[in-house]
C-alpha atoms as an extended CHARMM CRD file, in Angstrom:
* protein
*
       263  EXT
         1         1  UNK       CA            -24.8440000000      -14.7770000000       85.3930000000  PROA      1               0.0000000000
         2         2  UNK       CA            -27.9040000000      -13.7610000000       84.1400000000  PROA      2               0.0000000000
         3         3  UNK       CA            -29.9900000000      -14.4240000000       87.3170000000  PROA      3               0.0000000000
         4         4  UNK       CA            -27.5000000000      -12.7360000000       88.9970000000  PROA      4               0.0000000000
         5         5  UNK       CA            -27.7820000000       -9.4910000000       87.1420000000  PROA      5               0.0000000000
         6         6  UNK       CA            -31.5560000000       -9.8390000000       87.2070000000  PROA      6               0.0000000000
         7         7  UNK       CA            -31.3400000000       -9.9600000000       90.9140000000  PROA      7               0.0000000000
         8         8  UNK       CA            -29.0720000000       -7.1810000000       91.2240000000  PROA      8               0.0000000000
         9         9  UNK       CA            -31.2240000000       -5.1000000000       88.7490000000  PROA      9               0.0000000000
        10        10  UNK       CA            -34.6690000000       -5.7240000000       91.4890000000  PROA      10              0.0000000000
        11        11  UNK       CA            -32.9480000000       -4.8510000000       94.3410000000  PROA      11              0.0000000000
        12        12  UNK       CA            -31.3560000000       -1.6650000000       92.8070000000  PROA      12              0.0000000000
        13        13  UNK       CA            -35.0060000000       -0.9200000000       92.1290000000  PROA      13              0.0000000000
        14        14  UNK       CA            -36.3470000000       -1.7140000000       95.3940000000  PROA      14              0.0000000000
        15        15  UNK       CA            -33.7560000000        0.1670000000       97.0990000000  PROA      15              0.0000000000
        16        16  UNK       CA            -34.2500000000        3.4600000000       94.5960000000  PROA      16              0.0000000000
        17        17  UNK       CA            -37.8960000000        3.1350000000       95.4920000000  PROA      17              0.0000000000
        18        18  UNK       CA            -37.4600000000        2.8370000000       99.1360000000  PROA      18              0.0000000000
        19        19  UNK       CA            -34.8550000000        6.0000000000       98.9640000000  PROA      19              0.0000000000
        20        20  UNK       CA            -37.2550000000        7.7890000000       96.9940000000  PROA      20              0.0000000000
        21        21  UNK       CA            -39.9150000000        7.0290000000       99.8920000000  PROA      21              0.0000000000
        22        22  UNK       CA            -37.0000000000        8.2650000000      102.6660000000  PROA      22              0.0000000000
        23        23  UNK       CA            -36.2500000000       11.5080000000      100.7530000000  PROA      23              0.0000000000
        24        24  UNK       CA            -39.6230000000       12.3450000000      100.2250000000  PROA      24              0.0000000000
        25        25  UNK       CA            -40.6330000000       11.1700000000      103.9640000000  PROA      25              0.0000000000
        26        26  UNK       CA            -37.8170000000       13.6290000000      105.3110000000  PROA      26              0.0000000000
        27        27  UNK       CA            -39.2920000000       16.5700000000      102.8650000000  PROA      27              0.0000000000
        28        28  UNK       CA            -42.4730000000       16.1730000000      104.6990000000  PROA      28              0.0000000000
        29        29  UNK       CA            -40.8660000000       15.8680000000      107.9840000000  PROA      29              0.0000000000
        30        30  UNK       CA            -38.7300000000       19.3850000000      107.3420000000  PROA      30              0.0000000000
        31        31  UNK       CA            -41.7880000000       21.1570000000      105.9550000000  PROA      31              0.0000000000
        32        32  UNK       CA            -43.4650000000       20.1920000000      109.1050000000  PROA      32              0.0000000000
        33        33  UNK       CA            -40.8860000000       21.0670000000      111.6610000000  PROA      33              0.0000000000
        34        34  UNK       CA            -40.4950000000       24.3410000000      109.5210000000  PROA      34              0.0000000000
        35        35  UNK       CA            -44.0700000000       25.1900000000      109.8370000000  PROA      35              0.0000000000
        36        36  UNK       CA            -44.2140000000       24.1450000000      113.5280000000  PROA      36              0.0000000000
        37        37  UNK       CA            -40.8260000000       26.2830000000      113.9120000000  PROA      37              0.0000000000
        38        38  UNK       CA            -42.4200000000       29.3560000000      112.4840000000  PROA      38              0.0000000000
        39        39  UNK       CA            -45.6080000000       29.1110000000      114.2820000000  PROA      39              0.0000000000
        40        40  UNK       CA            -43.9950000000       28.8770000000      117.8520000000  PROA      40              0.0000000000
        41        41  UNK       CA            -41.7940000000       32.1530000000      116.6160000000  PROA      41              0.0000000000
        42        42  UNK       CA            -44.6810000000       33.5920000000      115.5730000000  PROA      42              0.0000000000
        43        43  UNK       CA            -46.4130000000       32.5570000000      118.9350000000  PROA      43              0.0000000000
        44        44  UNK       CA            -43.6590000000       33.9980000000      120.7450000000  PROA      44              0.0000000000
        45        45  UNK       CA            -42.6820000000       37.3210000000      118.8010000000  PROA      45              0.0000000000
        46        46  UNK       CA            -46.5220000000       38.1000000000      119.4240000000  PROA      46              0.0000000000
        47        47  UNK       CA            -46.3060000000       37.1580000000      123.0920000000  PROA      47              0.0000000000
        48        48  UNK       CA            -43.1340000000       39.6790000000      123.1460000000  PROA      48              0.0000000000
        49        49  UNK       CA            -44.8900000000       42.0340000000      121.0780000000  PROA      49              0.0000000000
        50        50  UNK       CA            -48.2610000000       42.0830000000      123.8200000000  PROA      50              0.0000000000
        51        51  UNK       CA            -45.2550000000       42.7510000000      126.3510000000  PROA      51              0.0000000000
        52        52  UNK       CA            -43.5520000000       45.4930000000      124.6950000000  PROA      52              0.0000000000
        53        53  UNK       CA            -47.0370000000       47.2840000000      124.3050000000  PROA      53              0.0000000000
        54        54  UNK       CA            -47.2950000000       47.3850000000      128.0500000000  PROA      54              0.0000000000
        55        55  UNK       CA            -43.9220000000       49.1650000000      128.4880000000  PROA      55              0.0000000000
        56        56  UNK       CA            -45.5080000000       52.7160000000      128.0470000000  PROA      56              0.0000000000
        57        57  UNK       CA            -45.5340000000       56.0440000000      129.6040000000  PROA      57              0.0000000000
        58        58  UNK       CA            -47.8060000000       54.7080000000      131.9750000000  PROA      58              0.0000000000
        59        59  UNK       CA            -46.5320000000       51.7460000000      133.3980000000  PROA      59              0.0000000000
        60        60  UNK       CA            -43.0100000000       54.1060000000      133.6160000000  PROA      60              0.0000000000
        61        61  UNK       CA            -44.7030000000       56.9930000000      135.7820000000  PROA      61              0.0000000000
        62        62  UNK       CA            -46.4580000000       54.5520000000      137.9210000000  PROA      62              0.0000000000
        63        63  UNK       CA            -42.7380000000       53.1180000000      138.3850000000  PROA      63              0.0000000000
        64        64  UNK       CA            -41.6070000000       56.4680000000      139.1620000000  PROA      64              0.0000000000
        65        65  UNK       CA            -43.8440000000       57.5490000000      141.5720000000  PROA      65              0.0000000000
        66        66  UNK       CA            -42.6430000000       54.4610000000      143.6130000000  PROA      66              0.0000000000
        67        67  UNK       CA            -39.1150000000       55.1400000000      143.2200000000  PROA      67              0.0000000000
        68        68  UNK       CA            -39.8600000000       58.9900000000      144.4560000000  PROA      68              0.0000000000
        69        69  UNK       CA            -41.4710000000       57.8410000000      147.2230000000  PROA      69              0.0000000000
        70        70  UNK       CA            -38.7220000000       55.3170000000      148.5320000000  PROA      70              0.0000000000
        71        71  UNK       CA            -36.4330000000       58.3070000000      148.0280000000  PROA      71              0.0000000000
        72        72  UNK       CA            -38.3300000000       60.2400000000      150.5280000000  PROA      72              0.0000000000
        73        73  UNK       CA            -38.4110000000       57.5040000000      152.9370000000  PROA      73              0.0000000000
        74        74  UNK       CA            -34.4150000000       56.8590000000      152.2830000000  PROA      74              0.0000000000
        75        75  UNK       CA            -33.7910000000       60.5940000000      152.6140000000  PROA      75              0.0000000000
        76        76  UNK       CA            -35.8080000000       60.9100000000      155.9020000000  PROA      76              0.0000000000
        77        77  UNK       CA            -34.3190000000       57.8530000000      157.6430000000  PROA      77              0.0000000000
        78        78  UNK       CA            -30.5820000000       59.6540000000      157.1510000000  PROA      78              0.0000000000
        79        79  UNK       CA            -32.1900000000       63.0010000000      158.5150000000  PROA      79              0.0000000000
        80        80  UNK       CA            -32.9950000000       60.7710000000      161.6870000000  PROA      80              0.0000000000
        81        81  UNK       CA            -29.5210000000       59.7030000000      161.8050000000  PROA      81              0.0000000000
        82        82  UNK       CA            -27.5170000000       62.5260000000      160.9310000000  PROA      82              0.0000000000
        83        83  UNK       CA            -29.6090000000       64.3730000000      163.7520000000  PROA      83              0.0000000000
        84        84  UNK       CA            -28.7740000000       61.5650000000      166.1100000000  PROA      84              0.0000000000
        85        85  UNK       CA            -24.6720000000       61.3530000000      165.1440000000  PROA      85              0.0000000000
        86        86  UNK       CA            -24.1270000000       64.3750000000      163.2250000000  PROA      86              0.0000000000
        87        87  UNK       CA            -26.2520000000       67.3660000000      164.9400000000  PROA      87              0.0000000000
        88        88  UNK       CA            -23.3190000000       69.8370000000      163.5460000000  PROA      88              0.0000000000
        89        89  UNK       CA            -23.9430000000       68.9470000000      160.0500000000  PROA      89              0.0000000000
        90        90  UNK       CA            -22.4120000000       65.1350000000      158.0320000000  PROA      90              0.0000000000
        91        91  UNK       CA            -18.6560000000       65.4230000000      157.5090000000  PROA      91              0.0000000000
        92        92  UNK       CA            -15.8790000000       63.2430000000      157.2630000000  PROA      92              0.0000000000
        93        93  UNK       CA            -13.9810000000       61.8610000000      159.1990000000  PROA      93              0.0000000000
        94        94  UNK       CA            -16.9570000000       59.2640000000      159.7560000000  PROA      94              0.0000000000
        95        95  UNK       CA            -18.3770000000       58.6510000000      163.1780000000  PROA      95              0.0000000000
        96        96  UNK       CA            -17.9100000000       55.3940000000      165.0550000000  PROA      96              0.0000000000
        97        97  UNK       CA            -21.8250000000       54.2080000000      165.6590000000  PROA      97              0.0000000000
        98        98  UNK       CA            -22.8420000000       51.3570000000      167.8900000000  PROA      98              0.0000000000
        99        99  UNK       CA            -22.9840000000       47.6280000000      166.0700000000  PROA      99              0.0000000000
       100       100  UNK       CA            -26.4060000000       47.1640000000      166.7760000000  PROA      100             0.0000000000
       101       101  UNK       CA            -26.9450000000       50.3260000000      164.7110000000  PROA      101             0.0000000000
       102       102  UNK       CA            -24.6870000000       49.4160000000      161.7690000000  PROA      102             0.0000000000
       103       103  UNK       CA            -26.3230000000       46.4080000000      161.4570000000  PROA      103             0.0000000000
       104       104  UNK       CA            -29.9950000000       47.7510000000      161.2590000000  PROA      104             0.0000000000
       105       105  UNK       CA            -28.2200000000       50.4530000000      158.5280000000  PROA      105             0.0000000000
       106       106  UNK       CA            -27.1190000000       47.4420000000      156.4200000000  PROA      106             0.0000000000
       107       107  UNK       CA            -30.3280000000       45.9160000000      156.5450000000  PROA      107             0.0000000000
       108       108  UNK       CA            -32.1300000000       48.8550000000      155.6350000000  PROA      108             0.0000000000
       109       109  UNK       CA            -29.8190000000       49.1630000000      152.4700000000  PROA      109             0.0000000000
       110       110  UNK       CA            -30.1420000000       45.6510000000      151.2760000000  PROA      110             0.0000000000
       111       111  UNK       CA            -33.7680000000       45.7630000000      151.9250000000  PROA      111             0.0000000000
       112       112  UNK       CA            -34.2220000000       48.8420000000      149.7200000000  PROA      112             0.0000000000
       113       113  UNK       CA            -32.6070000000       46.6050000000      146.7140000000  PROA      113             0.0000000000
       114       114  UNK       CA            -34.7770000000       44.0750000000      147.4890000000  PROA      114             0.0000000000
       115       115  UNK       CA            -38.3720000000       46.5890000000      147.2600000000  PROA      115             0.0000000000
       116       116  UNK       CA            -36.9910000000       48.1850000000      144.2890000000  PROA      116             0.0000000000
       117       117  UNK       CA            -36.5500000000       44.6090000000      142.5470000000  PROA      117             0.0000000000
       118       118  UNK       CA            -39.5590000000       43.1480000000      143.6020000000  PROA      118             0.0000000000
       119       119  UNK       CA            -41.3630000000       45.8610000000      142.4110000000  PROA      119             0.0000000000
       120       120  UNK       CA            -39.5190000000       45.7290000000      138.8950000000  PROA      120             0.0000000000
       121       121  UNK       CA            -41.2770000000       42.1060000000      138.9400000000  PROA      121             0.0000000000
       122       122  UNK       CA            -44.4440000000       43.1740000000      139.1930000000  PROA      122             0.0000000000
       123       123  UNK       CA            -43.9410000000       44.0780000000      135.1400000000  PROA      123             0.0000000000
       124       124  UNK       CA            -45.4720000000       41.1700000000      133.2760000000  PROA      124             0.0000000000
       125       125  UNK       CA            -42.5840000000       41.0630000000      131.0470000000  PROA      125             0.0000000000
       126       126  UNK       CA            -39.0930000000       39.1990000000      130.8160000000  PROA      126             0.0000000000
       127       127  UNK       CA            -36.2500000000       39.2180000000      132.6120000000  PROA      127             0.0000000000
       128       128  UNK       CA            -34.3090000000       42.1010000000      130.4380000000  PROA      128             0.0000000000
       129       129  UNK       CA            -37.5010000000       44.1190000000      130.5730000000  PROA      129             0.0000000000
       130       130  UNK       CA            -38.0450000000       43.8310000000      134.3630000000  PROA      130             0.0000000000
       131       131  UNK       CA            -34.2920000000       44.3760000000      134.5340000000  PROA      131             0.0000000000
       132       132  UNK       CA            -34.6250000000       47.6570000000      132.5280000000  PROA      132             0.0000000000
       133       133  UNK       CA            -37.5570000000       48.8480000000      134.9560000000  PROA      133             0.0000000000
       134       134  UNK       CA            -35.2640000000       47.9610000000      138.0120000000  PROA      134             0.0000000000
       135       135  UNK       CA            -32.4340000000       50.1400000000      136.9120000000  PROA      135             0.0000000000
       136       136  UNK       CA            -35.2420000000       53.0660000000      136.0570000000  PROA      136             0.0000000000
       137       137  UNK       CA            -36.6890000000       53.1290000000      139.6790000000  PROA      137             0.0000000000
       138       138  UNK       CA            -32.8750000000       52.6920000000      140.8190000000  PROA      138             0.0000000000
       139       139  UNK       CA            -32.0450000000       56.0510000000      139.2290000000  PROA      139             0.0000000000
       140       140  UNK       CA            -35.1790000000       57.8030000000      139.7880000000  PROA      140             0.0000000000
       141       141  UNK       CA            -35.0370000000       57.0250000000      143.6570000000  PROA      141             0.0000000000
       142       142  UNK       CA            -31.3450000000       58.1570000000      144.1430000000  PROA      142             0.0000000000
       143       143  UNK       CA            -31.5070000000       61.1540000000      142.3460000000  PROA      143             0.0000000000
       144       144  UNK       CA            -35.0080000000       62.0810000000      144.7740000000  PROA      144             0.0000000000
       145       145  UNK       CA            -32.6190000000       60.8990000000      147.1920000000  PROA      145             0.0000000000
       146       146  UNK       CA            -30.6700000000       63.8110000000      146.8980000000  PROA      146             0.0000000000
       147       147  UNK       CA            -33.5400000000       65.9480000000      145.6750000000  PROA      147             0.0000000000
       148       148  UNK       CA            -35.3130000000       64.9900000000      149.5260000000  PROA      148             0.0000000000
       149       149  UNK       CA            -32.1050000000       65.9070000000      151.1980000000  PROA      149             0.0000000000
       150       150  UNK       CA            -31.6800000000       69.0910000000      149.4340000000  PROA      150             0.0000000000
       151       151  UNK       CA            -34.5100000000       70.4130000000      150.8790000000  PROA      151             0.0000000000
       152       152  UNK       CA            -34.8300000000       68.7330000000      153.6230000000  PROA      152             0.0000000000
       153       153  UNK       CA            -31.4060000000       69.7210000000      154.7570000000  PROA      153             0.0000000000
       154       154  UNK       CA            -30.1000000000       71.9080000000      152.5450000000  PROA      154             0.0000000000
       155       155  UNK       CA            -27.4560000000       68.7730000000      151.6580000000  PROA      155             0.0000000000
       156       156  UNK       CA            -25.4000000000       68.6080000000      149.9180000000  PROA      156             0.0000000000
       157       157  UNK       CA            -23.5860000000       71.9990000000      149.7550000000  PROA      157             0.0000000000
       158       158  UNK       CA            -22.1490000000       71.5960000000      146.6840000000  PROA      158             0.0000000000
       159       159  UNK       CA            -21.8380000000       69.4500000000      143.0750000000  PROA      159             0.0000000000
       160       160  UNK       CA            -18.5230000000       67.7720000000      144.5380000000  PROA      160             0.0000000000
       161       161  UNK       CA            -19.7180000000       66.6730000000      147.7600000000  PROA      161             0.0000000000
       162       162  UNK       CA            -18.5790000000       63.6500000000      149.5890000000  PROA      162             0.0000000000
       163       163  UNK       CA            -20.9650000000       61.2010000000      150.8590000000  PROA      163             0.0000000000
       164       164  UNK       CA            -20.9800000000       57.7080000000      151.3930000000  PROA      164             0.0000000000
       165       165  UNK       CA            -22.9190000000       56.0520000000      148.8230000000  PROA      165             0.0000000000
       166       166  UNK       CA            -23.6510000000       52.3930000000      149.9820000000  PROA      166             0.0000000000
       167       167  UNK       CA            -22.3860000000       50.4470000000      152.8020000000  PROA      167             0.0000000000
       168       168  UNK       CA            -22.1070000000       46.3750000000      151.1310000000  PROA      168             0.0000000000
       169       169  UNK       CA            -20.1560000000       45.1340000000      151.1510000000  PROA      169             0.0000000000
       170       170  UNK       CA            -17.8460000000       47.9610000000      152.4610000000  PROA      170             0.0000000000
       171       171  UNK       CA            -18.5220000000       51.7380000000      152.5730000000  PROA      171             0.0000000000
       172       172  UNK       CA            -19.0580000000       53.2860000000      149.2140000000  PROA      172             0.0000000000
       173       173  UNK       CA            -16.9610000000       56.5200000000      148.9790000000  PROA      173             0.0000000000
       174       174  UNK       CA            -17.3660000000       59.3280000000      146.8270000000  PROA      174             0.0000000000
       175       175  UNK       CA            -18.9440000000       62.5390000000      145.6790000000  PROA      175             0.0000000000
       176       176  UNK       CA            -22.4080000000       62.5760000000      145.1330000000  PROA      176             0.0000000000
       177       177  UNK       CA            -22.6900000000       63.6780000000      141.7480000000  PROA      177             0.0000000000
       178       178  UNK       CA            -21.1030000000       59.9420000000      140.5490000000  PROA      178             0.0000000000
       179       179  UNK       CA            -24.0430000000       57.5720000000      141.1070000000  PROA      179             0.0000000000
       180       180  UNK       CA            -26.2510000000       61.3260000000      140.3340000000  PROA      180             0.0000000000
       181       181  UNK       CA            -24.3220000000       60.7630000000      136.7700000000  PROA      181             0.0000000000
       182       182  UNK       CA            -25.0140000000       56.8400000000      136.4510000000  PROA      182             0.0000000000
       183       183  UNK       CA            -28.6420000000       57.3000000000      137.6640000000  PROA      183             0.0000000000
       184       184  UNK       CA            -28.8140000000       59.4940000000      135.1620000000  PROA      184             0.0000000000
       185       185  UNK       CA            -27.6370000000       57.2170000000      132.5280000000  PROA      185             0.0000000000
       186       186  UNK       CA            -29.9830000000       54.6280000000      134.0120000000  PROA      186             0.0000000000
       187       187  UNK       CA            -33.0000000000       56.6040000000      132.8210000000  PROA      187             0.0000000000
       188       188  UNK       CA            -31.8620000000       58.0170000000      129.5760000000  PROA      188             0.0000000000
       189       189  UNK       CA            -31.2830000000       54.3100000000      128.7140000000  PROA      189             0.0000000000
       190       190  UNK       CA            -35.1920000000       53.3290000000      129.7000000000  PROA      190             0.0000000000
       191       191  UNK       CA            -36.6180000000       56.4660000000      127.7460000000  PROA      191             0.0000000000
       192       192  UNK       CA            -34.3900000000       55.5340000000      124.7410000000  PROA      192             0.0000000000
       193       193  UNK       CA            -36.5440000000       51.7710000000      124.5350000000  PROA      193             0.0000000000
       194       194  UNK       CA            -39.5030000000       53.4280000000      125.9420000000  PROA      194             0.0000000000
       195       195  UNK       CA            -39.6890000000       55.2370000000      122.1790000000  PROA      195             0.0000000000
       196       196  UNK       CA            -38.6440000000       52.3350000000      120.8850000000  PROA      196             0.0000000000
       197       197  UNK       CA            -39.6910000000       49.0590000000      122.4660000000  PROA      197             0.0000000000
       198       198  UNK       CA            -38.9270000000       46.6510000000      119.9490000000  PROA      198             0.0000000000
       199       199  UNK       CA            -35.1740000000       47.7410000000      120.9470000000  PROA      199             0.0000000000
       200       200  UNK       CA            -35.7110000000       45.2490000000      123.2960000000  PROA      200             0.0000000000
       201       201  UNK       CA            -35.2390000000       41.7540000000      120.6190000000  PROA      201             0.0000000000
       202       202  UNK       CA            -32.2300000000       44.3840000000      119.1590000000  PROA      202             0.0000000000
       203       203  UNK       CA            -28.1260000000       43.8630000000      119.6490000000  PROA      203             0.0000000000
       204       204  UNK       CA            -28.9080000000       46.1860000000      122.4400000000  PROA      204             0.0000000000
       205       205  UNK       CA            -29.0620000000       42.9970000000      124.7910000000  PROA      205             0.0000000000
       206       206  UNK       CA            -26.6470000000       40.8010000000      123.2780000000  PROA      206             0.0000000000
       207       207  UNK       CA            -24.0590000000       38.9980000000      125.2490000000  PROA      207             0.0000000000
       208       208  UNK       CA            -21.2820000000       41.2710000000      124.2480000000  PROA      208             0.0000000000
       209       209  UNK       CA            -23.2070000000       44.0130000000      125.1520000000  PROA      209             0.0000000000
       210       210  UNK       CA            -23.8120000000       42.7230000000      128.6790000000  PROA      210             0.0000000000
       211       211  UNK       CA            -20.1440000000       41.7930000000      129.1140000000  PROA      211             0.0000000000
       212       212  UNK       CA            -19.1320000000       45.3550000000      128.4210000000  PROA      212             0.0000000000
       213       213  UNK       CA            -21.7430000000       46.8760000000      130.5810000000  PROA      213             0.0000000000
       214       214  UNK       CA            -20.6030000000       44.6130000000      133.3180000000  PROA      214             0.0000000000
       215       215  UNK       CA            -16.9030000000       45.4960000000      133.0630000000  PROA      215             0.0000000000
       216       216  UNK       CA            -17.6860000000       49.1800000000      133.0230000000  PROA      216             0.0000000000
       217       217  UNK       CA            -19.9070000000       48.7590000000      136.4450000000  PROA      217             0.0000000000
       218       218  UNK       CA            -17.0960000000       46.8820000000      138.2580000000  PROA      218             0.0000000000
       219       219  UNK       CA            -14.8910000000       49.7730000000      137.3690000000  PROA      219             0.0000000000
       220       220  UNK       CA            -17.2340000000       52.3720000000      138.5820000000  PROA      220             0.0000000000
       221       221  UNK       CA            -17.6200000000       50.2070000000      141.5020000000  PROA      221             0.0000000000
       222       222  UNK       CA            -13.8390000000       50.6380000000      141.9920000000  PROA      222             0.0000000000
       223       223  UNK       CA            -13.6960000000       53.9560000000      141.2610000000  PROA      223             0.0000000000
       224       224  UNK       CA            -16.0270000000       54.1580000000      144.5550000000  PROA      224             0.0000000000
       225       225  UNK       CA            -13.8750000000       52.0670000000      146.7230000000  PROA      225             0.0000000000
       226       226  UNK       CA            -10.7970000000       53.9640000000      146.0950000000  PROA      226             0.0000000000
       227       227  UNK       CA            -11.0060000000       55.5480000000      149.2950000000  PROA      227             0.0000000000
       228       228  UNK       CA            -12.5280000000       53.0800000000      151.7520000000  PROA      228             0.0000000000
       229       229  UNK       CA             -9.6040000000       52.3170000000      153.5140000000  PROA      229             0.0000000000
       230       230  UNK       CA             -8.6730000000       55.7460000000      154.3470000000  PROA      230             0.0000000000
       231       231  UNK       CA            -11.6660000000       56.6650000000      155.7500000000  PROA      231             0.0000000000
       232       232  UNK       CA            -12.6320000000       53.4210000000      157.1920000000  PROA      232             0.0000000000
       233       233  UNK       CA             -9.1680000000       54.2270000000      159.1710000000  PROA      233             0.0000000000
       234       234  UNK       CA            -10.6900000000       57.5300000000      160.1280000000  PROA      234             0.0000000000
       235       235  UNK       CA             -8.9490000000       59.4470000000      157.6010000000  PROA      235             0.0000000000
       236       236  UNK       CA            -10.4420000000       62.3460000000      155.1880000000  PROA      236             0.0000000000
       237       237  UNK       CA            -11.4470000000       61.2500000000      151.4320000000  PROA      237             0.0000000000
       238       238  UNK       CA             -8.3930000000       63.1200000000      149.3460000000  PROA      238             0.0000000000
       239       239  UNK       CA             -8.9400000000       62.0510000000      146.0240000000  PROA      239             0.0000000000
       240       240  UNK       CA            -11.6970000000       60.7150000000      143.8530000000  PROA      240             0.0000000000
       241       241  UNK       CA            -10.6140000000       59.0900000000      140.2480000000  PROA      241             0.0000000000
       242       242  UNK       CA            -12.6580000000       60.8310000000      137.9030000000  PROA      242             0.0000000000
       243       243  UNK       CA            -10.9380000000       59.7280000000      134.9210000000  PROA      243             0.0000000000
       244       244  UNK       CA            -11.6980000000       56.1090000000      135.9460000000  PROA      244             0.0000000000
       245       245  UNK       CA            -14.9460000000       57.0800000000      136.4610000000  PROA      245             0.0000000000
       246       246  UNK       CA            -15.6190000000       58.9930000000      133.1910000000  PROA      246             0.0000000000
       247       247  UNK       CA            -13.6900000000       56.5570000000      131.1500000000  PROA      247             0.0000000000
       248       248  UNK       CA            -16.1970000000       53.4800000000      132.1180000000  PROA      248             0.0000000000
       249       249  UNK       CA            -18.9090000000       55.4100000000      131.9450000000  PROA      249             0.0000000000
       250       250  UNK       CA            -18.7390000000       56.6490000000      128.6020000000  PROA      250             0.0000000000
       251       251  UNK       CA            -17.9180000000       52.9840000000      127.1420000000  PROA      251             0.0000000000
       252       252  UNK       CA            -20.3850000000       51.6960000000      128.8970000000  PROA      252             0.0000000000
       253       253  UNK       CA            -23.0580000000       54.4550000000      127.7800000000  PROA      253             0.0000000000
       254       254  UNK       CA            -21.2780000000       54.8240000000      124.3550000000  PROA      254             0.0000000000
       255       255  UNK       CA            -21.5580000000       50.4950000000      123.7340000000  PROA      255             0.0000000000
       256       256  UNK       CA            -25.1100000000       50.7080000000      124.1740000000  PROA      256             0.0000000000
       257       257  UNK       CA            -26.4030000000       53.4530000000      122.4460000000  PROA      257             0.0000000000
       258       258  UNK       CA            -24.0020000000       51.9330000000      119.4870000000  PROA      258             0.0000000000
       259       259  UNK       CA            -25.9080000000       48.8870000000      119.3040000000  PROA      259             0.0000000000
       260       260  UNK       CA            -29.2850000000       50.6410000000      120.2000000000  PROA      260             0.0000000000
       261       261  UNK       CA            -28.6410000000       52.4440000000      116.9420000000  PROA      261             0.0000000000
       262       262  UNK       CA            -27.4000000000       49.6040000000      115.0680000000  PROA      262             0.0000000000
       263       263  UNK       CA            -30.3660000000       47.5410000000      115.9060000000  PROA      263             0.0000000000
């Protein structure tokens, strides 16, 4: 009995050191991988940090001069057309053109998207900040758009004018003033984290934020295919839901600057 309790009384030992060795193994280890943790955070706030630094006045005129630009060239192409199909002056009901021509129109319309993102990559930044740059040139070009056909036409005649607004994936219908409105928005939203860069790492791009900003696009979206089919038949625009339009825009607008503040 007695060797037995001897026994038991060098292995409880053994063990206790050996767990003292463990715990104080794993201390190390956590102090470690918390040091190494806050290094590479430190590594990468800095990185984000050098980024935000480059999102300046600067870099946003340069952007906008672009964007102008591309508006010009957009507005001028649809003086070409509307001199070629609508010599009297654009009106609905639309114009049947030849497939060969729609098809070059779509092109054209896509590749604008395409220029105006590929220039938004030229930013050395990430995806958010690129992303924020897109939707900048995006507003800046379709409100010179407008500006170019103004006085290059003396179009449009008034706030509430029709137009169609994008062709893909089926004619965009509304009055101009709508995407005027979200392009707006668009830049009001890139001055607001120009001031205040660090915005960027904010709730201002969390996940819930997204979702909500995506829900309120789709419904703009539908707010501009509300009359499509009507005047895809040939038939006159009538009606244009504003309140649709004005509702998602304001959550949409109101859900950001809430968390812009917030952050």
């Amino acid at each position: 009995m007695l060797e037995w309790q001897k026994l038991r009384s060098e292995l409880i030992i053994v063990f206790s050191k050996h767990f003292v060795i463990l715990q104080i193994l794993g201390v190390v280890q956590m102090i470690c991988t918390g040091h190494q943790t806050f290094i590479d955070y430190k590594k990468r706030r800095e990185a984000g940090m050098e980024v935000l630094k480059k999102f300046n006045f600067k870099t946003l005129l340069n952007y906008a001069v672009f964007a102008i630009a591309m508006g010009y060239l957009e507005a001028a192409v649809v003086v070409y057309l509307r001199l070629l199909y609508y010599p009297e002056g654009f009106q609905f009901p639309l114009k049947i053109i030849p497939t060969d021509v729609a098809i070059v129109e779509l092109g054209r319309e896509l590749s604008t998207i395409v220029m105006l993102w590929f220039a938004a990559r030229t930013f050395n930044g990430r995806f958010r900040e690129r992303f924020i740059i897109f939707i900048f040139m995006f507003g800046v070009w379709d409100l010179f758009y407008y500006f170019w056909l103004k006085v290059l036409l003396n179009w449009p005649a008034s706030w509430l004018e029709w137009d169609i607004l994008f062709l893909i994936p089926a004619p965009w219908i509304g009055p101009w003033l709508a995407p005027a409105l979200v392009s707006i928005g668009f830049i009001v939203v890139t001055i607001l984290l120009w001031l205040q860069p660090e915005k960027f790492d904010g709730p201002a791009f969390s996940k819930k934020v997204w979702l909500v900003e995506i829900i309120c696009a789709l419904l703009i979206l539908i707010s501009f295919f509300w009359e499509t089919a009507n005047v895809v038949r040939g038939g006159l625009p009538e009606y244009y839901p504003w309140w649709l339009f004005f509702a998602a825009y304001a959550l949409g607008f109101g859900t950001f600057l809430r968390a812009y503040l917030k952050s």
